[in-house]
Backbone as a ProteinNet text record, in pm:
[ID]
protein_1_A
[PRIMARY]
XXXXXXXXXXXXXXXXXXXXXXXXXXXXXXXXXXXXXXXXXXXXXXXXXXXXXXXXXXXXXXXXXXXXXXXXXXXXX
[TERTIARY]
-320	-257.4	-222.9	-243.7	-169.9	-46.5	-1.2	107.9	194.2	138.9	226.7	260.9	235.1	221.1	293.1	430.9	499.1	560.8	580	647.5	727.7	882.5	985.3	1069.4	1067.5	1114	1303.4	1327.9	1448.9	1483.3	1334.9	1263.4	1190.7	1254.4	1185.5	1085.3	1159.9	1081.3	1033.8	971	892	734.6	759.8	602.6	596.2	450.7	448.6	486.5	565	611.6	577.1	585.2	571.7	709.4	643.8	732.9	887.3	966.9	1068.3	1165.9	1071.3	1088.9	1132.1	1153.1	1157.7	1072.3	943.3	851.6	742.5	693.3	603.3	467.3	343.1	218.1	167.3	234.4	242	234.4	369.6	389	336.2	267.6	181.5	52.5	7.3	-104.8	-83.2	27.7	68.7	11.3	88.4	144.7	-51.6	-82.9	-211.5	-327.3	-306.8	-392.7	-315.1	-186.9	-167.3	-217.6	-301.4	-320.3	-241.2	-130.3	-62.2	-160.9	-95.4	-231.5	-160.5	-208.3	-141.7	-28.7	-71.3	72.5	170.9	141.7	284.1	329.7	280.4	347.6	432.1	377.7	442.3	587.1	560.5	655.8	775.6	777.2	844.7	908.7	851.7	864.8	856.8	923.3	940.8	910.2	983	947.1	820.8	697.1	568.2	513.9	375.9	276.1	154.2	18.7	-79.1	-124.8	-118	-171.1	-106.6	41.8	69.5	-11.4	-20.5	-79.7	-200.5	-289.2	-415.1	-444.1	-312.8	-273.2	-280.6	-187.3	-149.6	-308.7	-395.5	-473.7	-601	-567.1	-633.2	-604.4	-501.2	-427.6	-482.1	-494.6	-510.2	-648.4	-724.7	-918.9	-924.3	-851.3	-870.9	-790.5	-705.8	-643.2	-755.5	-819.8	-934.2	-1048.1	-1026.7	-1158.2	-1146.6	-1046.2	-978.8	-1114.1	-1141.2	-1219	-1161.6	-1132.7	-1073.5	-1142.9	-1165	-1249.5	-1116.4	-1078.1	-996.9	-1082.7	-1067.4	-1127.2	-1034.1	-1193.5	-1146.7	-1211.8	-1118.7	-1178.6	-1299.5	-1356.5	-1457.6	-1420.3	-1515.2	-1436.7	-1505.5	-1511.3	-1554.9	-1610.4	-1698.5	-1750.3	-1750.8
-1414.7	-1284.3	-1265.2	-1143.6	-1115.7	-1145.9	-1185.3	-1261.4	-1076	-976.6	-888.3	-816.3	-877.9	-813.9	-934.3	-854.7	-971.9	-993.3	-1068.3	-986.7	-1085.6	-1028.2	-1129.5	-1056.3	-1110.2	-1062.2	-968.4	-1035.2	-958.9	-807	-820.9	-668.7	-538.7	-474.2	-360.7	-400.2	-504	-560.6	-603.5	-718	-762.7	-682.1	-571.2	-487.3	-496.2	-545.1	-556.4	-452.9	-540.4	-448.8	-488.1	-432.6	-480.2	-604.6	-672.2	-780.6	-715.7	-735.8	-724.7	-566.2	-513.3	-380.1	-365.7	-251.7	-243.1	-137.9	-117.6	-20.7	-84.6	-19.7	-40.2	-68.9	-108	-91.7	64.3	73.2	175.8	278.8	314.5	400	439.6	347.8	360.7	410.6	348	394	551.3	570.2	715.6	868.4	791.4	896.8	905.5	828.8	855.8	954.2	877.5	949.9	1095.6	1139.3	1267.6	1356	1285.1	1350.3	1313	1286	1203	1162.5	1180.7	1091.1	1001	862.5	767.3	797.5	870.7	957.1	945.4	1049.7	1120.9	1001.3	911.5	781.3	664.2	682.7	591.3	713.5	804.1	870.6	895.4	899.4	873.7	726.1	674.7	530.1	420.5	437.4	401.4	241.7	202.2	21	-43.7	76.8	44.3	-3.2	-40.1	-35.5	37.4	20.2	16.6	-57.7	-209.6	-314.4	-348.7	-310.9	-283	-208.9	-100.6	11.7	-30.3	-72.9	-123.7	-259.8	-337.3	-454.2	-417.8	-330.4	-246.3	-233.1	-123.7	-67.1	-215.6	-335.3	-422.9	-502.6	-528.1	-584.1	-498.2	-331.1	-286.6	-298.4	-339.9	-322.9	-469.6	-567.3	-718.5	-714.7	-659.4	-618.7	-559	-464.4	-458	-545.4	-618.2	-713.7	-769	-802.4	-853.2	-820.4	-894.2	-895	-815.5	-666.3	-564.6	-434.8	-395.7	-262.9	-139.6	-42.2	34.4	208.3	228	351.3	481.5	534.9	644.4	787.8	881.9	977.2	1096.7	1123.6	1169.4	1334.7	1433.5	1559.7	1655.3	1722.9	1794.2	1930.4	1984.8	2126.5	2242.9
-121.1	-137.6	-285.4	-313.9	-508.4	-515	-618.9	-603.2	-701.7	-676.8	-659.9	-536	-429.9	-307.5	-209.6	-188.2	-65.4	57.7	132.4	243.9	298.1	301.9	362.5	492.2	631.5	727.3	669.9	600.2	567.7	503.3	424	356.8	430.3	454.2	481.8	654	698.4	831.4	786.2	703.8	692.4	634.3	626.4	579.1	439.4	395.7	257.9	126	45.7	-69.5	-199.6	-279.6	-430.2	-483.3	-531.8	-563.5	-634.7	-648.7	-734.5	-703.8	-543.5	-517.1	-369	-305.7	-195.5	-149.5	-280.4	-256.1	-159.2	-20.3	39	-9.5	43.1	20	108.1	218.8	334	251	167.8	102	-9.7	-78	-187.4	-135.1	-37.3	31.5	107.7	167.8	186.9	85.7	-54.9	-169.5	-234.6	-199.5	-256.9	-124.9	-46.6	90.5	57.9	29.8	45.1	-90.2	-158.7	-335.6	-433.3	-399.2	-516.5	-646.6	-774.5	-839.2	-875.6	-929.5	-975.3	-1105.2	-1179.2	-1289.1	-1212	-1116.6	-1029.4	-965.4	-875.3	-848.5	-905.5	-1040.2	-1170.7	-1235.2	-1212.4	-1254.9	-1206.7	-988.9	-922.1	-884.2	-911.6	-911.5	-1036.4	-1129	-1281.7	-1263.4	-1165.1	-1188.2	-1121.6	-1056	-1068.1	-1130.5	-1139.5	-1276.4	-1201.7	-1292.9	-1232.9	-1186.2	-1192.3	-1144.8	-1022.8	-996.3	-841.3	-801.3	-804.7	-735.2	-715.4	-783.6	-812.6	-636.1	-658	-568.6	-480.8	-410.6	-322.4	-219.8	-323.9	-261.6	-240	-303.7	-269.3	-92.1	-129.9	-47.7	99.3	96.8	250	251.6	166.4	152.4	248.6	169	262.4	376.7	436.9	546.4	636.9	580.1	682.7	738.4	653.8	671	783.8	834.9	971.6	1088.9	1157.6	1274.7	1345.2	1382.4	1457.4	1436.7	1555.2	1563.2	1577.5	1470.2	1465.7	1528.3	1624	1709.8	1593	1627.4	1525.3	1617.4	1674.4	1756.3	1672.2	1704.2	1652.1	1659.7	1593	1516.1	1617.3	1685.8	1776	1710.3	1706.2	1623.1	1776.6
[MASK]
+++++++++++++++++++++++++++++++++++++++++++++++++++++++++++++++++++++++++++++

């Protein structure tokens, strides 16, 4: 795991956060899925970097890798 990316049952449940923070990966991954750009995230969140953010979005890429088929409903026209 990046050793900016951590997770202690006492934190936030246990869901991964940025080291030294009580900022999610969830939430980083949120603020971007909604358009956020990385500026606006560093700007709301001053004790970011990019290389969290960067982590972050690593961290859920190898999270998928996981042997699990995630059903995704399909778009109806």
């Amino acid at each position: 795991m990046n050793e900016l990316i951590i997770s202690n049952p006492k934190t936030m449940m246990g869901k991964p956060v940025i080291k030294g923070t009580r900022i999610t990966v969830e939430l980083i991954l949120e603020k971007i899925a909604s358009g956020e750009s990385i500026d606006q995230i560093l700007n709301e969140h001053p004790r970011l970097t990019h290389e969290a953010i960067q982590a972050s979005c690593a961290f859920a890429a190898e999270a998928l890798k996981a042997d699990v088929v995630y059903p995704v409903e399909e778009a109806t026209a």
